[in-house]
C-alpha positions as CSV (number, residue, x, y, z in Angstrom):
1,X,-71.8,-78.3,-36.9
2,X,-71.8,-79.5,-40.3
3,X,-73.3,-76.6,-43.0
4,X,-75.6,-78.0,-45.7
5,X,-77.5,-75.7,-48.2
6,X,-80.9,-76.9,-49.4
7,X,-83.0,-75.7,-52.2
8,X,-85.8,-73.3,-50.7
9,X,-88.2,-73.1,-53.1
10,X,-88.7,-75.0,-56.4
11,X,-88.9,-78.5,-58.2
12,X,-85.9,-79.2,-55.9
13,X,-87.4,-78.0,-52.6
14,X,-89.6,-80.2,-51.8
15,X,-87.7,-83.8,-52.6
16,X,-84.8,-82.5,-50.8
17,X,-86.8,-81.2,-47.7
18,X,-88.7,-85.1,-47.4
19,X,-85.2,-87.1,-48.1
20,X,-83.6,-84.9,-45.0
21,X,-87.3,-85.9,-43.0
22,X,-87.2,-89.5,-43.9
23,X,-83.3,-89.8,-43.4
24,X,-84.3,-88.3,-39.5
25,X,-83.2,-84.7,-39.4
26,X,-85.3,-81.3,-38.3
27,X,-87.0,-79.9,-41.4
28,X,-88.4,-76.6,-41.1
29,X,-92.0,-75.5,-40.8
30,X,-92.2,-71.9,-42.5
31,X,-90.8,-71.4,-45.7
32,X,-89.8,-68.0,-44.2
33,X,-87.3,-70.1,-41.8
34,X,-84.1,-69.5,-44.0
35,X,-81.7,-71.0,-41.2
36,X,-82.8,-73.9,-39.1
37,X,-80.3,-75.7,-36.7
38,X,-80.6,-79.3,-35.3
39,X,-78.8,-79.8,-32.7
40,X,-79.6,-83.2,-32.3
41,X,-78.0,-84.1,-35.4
42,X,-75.0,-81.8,-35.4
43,X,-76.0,-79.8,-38.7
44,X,-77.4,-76.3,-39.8
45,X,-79.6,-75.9,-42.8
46,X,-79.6,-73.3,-44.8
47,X,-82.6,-72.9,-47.5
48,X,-81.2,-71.2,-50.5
49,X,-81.8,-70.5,-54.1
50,X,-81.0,-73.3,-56.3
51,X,-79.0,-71.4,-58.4
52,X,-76.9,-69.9,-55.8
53,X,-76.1,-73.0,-53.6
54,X,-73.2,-74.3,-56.2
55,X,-71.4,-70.8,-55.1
56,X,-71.8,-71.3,-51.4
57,X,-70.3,-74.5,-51.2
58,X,-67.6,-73.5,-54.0
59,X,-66.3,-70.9,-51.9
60,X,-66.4,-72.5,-48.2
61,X,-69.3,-70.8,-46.6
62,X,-71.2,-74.1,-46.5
63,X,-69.7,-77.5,-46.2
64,X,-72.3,-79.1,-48.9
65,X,-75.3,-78.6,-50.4
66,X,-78.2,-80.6,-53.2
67,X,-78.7,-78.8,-56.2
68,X,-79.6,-80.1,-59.8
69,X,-76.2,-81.2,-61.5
70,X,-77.1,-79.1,-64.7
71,X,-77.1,-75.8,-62.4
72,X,-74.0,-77.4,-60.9
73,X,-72.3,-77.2,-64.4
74,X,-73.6,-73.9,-65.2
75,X,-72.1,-72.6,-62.3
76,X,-69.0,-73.6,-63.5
77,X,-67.5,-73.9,-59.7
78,X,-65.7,-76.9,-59.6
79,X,-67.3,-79.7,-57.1
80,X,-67.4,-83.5,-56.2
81,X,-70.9,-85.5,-56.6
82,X,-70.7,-87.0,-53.6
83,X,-74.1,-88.9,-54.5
84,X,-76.9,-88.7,-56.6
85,X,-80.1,-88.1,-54.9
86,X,-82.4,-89.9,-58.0
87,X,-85.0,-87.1,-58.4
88,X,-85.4,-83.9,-60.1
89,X,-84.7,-86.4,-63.7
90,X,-84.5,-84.2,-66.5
91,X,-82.2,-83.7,-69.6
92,X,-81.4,-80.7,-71.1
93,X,-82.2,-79.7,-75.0
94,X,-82.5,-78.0,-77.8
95,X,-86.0,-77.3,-79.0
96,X,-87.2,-75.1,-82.0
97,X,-90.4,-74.4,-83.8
98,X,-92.4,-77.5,-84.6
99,X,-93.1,-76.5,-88.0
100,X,-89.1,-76.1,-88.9
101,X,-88.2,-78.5,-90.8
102,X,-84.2,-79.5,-89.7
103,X,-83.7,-76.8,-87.2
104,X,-79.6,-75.7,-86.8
105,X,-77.8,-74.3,-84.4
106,X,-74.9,-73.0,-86.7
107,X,-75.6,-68.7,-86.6
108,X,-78.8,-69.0,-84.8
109,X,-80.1,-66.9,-82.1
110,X,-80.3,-69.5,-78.4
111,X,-82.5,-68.5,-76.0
112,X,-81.3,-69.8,-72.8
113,X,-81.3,-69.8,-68.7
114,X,-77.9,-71.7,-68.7
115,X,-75.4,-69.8,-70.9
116,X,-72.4,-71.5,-69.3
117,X,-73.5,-74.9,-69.8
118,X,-74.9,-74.0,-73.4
119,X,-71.7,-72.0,-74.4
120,X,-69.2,-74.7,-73.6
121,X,-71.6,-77.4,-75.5
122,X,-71.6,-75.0,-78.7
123,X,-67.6,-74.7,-78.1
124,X,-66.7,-78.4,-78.0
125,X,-69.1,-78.9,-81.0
126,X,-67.1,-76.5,-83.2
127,X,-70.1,-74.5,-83.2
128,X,-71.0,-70.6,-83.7
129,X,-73.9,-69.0,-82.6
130,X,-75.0,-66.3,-80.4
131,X,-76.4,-67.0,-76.8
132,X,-79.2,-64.9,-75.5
133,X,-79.5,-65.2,-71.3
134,X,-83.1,-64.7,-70.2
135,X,-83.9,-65.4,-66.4
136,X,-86.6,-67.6,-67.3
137,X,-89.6,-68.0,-69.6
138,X,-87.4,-69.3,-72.4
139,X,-90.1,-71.0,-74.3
140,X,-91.7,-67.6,-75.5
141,X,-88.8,-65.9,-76.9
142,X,-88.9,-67.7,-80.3
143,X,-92.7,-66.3,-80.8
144,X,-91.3,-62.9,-79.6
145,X,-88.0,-62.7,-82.5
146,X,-85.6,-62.5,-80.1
147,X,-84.3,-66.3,-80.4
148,X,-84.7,-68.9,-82.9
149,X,-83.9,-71.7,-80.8
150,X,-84.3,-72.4,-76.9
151,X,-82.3,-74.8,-74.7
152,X,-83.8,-75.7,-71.6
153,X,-84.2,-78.2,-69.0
154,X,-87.1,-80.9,-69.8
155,X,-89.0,-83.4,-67.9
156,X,-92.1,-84.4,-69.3
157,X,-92.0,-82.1,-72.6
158,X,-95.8,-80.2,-71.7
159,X,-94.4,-76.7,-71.4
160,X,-92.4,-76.7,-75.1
161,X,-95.6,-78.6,-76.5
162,X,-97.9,-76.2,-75.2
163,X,-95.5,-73.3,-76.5
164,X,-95.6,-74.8,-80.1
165,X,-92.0,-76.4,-79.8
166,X,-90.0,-79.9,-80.2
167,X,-87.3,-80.8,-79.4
168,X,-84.4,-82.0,-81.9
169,X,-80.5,-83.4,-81.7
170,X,-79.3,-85.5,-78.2
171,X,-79.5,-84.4,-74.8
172,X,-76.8,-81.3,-73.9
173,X,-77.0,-83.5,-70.1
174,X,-79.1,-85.4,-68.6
175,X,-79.3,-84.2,-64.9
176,X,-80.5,-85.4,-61.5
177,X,-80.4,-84.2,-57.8
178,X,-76.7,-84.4,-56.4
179,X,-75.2,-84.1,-52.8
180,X,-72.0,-82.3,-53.3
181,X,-69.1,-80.6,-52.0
182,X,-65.9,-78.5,-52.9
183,X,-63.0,-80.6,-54.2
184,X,-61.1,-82.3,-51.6
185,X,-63.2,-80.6,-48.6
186,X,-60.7,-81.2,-45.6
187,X,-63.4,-81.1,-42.5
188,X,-62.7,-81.7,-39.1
189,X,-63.2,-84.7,-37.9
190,X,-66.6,-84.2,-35.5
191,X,-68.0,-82.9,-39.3
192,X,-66.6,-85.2,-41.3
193,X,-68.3,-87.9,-39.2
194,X,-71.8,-86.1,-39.3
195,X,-71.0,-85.8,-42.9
196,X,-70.5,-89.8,-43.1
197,X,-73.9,-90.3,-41.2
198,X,-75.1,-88.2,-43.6
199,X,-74.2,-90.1,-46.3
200,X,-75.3,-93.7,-44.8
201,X,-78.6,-92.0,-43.9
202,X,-79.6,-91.2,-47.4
203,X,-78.3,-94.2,-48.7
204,X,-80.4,-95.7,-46.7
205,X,-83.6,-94.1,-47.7
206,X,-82.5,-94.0,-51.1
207,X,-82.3,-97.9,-51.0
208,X,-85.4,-98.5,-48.7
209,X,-87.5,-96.5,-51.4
210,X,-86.5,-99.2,-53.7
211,X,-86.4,-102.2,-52.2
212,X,-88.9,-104.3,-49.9
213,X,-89.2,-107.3,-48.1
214,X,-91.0,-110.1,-49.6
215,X,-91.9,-113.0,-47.2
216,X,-93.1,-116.4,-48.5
217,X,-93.3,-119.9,-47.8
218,X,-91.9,-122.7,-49.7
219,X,-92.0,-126.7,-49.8
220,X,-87.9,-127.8,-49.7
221,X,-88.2,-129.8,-53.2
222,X,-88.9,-126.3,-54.7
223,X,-86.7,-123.9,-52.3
224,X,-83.3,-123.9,-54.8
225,X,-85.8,-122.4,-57.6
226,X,-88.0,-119.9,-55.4
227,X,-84.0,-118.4,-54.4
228,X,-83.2,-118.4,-58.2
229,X,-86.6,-115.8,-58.1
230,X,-85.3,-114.0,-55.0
231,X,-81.7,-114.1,-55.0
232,X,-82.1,-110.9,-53.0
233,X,-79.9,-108.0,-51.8
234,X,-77.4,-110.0,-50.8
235,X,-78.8,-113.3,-50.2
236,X,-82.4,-114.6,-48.6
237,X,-82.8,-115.5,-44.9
238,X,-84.0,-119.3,-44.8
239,X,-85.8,-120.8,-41.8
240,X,-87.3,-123.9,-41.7
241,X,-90.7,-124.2,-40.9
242,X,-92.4,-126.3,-37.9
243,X,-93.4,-129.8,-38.2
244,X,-93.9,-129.3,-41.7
245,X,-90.8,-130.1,-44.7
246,X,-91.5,-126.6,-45.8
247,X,-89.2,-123.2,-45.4
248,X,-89.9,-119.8,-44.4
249,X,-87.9,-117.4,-46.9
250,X,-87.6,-113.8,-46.5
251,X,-85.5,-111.3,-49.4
252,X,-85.3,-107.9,-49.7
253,X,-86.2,-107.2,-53.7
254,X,-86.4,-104.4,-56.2
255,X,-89.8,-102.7,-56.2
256,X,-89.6,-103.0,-60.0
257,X,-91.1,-106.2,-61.3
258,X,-92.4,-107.0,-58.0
259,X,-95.4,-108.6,-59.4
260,X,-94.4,-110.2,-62.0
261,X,-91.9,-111.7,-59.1
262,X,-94.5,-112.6,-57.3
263,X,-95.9,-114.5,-59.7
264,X,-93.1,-116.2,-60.7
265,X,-92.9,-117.5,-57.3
266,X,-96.6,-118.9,-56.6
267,X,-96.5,-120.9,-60.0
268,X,-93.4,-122.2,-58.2
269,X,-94.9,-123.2,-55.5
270,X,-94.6,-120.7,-52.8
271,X,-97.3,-119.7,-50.5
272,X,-98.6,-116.8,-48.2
273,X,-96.4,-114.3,-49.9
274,X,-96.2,-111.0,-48.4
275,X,-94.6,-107.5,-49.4
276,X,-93.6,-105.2,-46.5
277,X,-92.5,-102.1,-47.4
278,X,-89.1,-101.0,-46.0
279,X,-89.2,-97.4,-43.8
280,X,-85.6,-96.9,-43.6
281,X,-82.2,-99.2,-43.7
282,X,-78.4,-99.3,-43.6
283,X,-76.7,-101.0,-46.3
């Protein structure tokens, strides 16, 4: 069976545990369950702490695993991103006090979960300063003197603003979700073609969350331009219509701009369109 680690608790949890449902496979119902085999699929889960899942893989005991790529980097155990998952967006920065005018990290005190991943940012910046690890709560050790500067992971920014901090220079990383495994993992080949279904599965949901089929009709003087609209994933399916000079079109599309698309087409003369949204696919 193919060994995959999954986040058990956390902003990763619960987008990795509905990816695995979508893409078909047993997810458990107790966050208590820490191992949970389906058979039916040929893999074992294993719910683990974030942080923890980048050593597992590293060293064998699990084939691969979904973490955040920043944790991956702090870990500092050398992987392959076999995909991005697209979730769990955030970057990772430097904040300080609001009311600092021109913070600096040269000789300052940086408050920080990620020491690795800070250290080796201040080293390759030709930069000194002293690292302070805390395990969490980062934001409050500026107003407690023991840091003058935090770096953190951000998503929407509510938790430094609320703390009395901004953030200043460019992003340390900018991190996502990612499916990984140890560098050149040599699997069997009954894994390494669960791992392969794996893979397609999630593409598959990955692309059917962002793409859906639009369905329209369109008189044949104005079918060339309603394609130029809908060019579509690969190309639309074209069917003519009965008794009628008219063609049935149907293209898979990007979710984004879909109205604006949609519009588009009706001033160009197609009719009874319709969106379906797209459950799952392979690409």
């Amino acid at each position: 069976m193919l060994r995959i680690a999954l986040p058990n608790k956390g902003a990763l949890h619960e987008p990795a545990s509905a990816l695995f449902a979508e893409s078909g496979y047993v997810q458990r119902s107790s966050s208590k369950e820490l191992v949970l085999v389906d058979e039916a699929n040929e893999v074992e889960f294993f719910f683990l702490r974030p942080r923890d899942i980048a050593v597992y893989v590293g060293t064998g005991t699990v084939d691969v695993g979904i973490t955040g790529e920043d944790m991956l980097m702090d870990s500092g155990t050398p992987a392959d991103v076999l995909m991005r998952l697209g979730f769990a967006v955030s970057t990772f920065r430097f904040a300080a006090p609001r009311d600092v005018q021109d913070p600096q990290l040269e000789g300052a005190r940086i408050a920080t979960s990620y020491d690795r991943l800070v250290t080796d940012h201040l080293q390759a910046a030709g930069i000194s300063a002293e690292v302070v690890h805390l395990d969490g709560a980062v934001e409050s050790s500026i107003q407690l003197g023991i840091a003058d500067v935090i770096a953190d992971v951000v998503e929407t920014g509510s938790t430094l603003r609320a703390a009395g901090l901004a953030t200043f220079g460019d992003p340390i990383v900018r991190s996502e979700a990612v499916l990984f495994s140890r560098p050149g993992i040599d699997l069997d080949p009954a894994r390494a073609h669960t791992l392969e279904v794996l893979r397609r599965r999630i593409r598959g949901v990955l692309v059917a969350r962002e793409y859906v089929l639009l369905d329209f009709d369109i008189a044949a003087e104005n079918l060339d331009r309603a394609v130029e609209i809908t060019p579509g994933f690969e190309s639309p399916t074209v069917s003519p219509l009965h008794g009628r000079d008219w063609y049935a079109v149907r293209s898979m599309v990007s979710r984004r701009g879909l109205n604006a698309m949609m519009d588009e087409l009706y001033e160009a003369g197609a009719r009874a369109i319709l969106v379906t949204d797209i459950q799952a696919c392979r690409i």
